[in-house]
C-alpha positions in Angstrom: 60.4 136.6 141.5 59.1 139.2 143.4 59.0 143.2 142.8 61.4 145.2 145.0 61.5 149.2 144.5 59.6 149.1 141.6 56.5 148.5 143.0 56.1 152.0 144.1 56.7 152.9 140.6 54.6 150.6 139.2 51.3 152.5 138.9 53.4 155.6 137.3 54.7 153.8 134.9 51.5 151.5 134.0 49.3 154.6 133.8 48.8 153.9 129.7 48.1 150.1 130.4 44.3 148.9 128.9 42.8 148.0 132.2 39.5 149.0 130.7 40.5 146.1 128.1 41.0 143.7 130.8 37.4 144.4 132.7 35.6 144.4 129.6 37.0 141.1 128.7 36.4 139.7 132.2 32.8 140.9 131.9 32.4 139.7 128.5 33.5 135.9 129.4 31.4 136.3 133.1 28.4 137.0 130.6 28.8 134.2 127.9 30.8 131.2 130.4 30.4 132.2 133.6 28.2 131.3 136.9 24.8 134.0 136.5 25.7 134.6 140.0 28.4 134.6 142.9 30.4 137.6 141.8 33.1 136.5 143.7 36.7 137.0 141.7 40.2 135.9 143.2 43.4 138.2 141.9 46.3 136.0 141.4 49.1 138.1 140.6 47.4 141.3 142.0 50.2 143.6 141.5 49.2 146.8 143.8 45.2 146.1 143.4 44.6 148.5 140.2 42.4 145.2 138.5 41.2 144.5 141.8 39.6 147.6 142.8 38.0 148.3 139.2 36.3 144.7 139.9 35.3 145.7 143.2 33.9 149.2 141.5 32.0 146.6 139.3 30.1 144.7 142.4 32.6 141.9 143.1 33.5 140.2 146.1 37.3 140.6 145.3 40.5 139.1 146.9 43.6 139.8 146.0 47.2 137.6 145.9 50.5 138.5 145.4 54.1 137.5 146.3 55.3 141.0 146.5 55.0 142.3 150.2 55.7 145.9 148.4 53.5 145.5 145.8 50.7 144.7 148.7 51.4 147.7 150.8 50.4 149.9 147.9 47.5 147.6 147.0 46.1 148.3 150.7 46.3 151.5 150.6 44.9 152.1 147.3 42.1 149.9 148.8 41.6 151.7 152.1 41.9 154.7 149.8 39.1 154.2 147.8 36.7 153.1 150.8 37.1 149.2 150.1 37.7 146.6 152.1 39.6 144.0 150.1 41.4 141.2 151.9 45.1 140.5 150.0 47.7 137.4 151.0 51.2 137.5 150.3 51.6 133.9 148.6 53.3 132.3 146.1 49.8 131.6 143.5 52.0 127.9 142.8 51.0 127.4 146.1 47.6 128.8 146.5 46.0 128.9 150.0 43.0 130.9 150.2 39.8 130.8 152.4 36.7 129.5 150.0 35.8 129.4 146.4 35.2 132.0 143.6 33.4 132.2 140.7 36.7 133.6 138.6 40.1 133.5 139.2 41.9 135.6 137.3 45.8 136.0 136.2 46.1 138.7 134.7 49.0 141.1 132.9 50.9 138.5 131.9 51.8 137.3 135.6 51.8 133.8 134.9 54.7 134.4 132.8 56.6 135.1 135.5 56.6 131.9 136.6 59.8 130.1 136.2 59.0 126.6 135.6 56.3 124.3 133.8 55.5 122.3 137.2 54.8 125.8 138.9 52.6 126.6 135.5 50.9 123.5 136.4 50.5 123.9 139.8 49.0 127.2 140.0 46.7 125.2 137.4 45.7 122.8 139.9 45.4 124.9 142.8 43.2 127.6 140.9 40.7 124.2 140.0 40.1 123.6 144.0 39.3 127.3 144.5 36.7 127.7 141.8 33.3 127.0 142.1 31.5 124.5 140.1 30.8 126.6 136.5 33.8 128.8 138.0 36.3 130.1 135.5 39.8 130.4 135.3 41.0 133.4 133.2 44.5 134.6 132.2 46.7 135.7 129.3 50.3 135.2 128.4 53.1 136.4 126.6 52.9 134.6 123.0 56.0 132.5 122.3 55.9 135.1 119.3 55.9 137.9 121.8 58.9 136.5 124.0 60.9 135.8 120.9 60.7 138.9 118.7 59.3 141.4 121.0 61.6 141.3 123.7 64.9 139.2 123.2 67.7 141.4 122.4 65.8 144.2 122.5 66.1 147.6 124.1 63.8 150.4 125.7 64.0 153.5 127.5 61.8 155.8 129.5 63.3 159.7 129.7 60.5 161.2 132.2 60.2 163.8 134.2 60.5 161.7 137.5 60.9 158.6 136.2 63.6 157.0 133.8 64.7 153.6 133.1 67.0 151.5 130.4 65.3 148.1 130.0 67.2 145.5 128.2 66.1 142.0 127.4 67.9 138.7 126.5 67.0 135.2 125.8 67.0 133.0 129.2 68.1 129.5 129.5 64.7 127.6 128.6 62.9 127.8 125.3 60.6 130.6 125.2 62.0 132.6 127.9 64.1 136.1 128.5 65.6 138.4 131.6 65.0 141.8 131.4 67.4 143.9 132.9 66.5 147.5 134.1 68.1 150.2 135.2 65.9 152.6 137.0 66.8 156.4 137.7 63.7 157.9 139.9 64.3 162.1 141.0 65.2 162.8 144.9 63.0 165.9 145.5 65.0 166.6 148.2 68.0 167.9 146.4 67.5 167.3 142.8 69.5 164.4 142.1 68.6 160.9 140.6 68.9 157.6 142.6 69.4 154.4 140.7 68.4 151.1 141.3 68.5 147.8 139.6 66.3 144.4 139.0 65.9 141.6 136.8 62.6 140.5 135.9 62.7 137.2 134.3 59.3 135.8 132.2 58.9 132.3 130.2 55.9 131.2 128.4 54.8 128.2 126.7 52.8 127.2 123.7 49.5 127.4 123.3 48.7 123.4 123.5 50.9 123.2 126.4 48.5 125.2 128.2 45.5 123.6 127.4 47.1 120.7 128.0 48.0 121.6 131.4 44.5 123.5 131.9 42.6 119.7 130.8 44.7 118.0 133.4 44.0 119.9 136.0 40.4 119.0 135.7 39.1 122.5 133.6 37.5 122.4 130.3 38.9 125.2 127.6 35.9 127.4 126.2 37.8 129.9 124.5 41.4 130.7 123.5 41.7 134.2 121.8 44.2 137.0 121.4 45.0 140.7 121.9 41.5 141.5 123.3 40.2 140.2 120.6 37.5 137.5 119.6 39.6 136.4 117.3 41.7 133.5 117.8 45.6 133.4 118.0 47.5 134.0 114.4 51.1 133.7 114.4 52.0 136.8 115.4 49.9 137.7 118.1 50.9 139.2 120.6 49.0 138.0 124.1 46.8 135.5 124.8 43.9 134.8 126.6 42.3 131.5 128.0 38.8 130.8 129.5 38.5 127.5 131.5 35.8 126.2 133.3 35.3 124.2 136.0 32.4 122.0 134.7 
């Protein structure tokens, strides 16, 4: 699933989001698994290049990946933008073609979720393995099963901004662990005042933690850490995001 209209709203309406979190975290694993060296990263999931750019501003050689041809254009321009030179593919990361290695590859803000079935999950597994380095790691986090059960089906939320509106309501999806959100956007039309609405549905499934370390060990990576909520601290039942560190040994 890719992001239509709401790309260009995106960064608006992710302004709160702990990207600080996410580059601290990065940096912390780089420092206790990771290579010493080659501060290459690949951006799987890339959204419009907010992540990638902050680990450019941190001295990596970034690339970025999305399937989202909107979400691209604004990550190009926020690139160009801000003087860098980032190269970013329009691919689906289940079917990862990129030129050379990395020392990270990161998925990060949940976009693995979005994933709609277990042999994509696995996939994007194996594919991420042939583009890492040896001592390369693999970083992402995920909904919890937790997270996708009881913080998001049959639930409701709403967003009455200035510019910006929306009704966002979610409900359980076909497989185990999974849920369609449904939102209705309203943005403001400068031009005369008025509202125009649009629609999508965003659809996200996650998996249990073994599964993925499962999936991670066959696709030749060896789990150094699992923890949760930006924490050291591994996953308790009601956590609420999770993050995995694999290496490729």
């Amino acid at each position: 699933m890719s992001y239509g209209r709401f790309a260009y709203l995106y960064d608006q309406l992710m302004e709160d989001a702990p990207y600080d979190e996410w580059v601290a975290y990065v940096l912390n694993a780089w420092e206790k698994f990771g290579l010493g060296r080659e501060k290459s990263l690949l951006d799987l999931g890339c959204g419009t290049g907010e992540l990638s750019l902050r680990f450019a501003q941190q001295g990596f050689s970034v690339t970025g990946v999305d399937l989202s041809a909107d979400m691209l254009s604004v990550a190009r321009a926020k690139s160009e933008d801000a003087g860098f030179s980032i190269p970013f593919y329009e691919q689906d990361m289940a079917q990862l073609e990129v030129p050379g290695n990395y020392g990270i590859i990161g998925i990060f803000c949940d976009s693995l979720n979005y994933l709609r079935t277990e042999e994509e999950v696995k996939s994007t597994f194996l594919h991420a393995a042939s583009h890492l380095s040896h001592g390369g790691l693999l970083i992402f986090d995920v909904h919890s099963t937790d997270k996708i059960e009881n913080g998001f089906v049959n639930k409701s939320f709403s967003l009455n901004g200035d510019r910006v509106s929306y009704i966002w309501d979610s409900f359980s999806g076909d497989e185990p662990y999974s849920v369609e959100h449904e939102i209705s956007f309203f943005v403001l039309d400068e031009s005369d005042g008025r509202y125009d609405r649009f629609d999508e549905v965003h659809y996200q499934r996650s998996y249990q933690v073994e599964d993925y370390r499962g999936w991670l060990t066959e696709a030749g990576l060896t789990v150094v850490s699992i923890t949760a909520d930006f924490k050291n601290s591994s996953p308790v039942s009601d956590s609420e995001r999770i993050f995995f560190v694999a290496k490729k040994e």
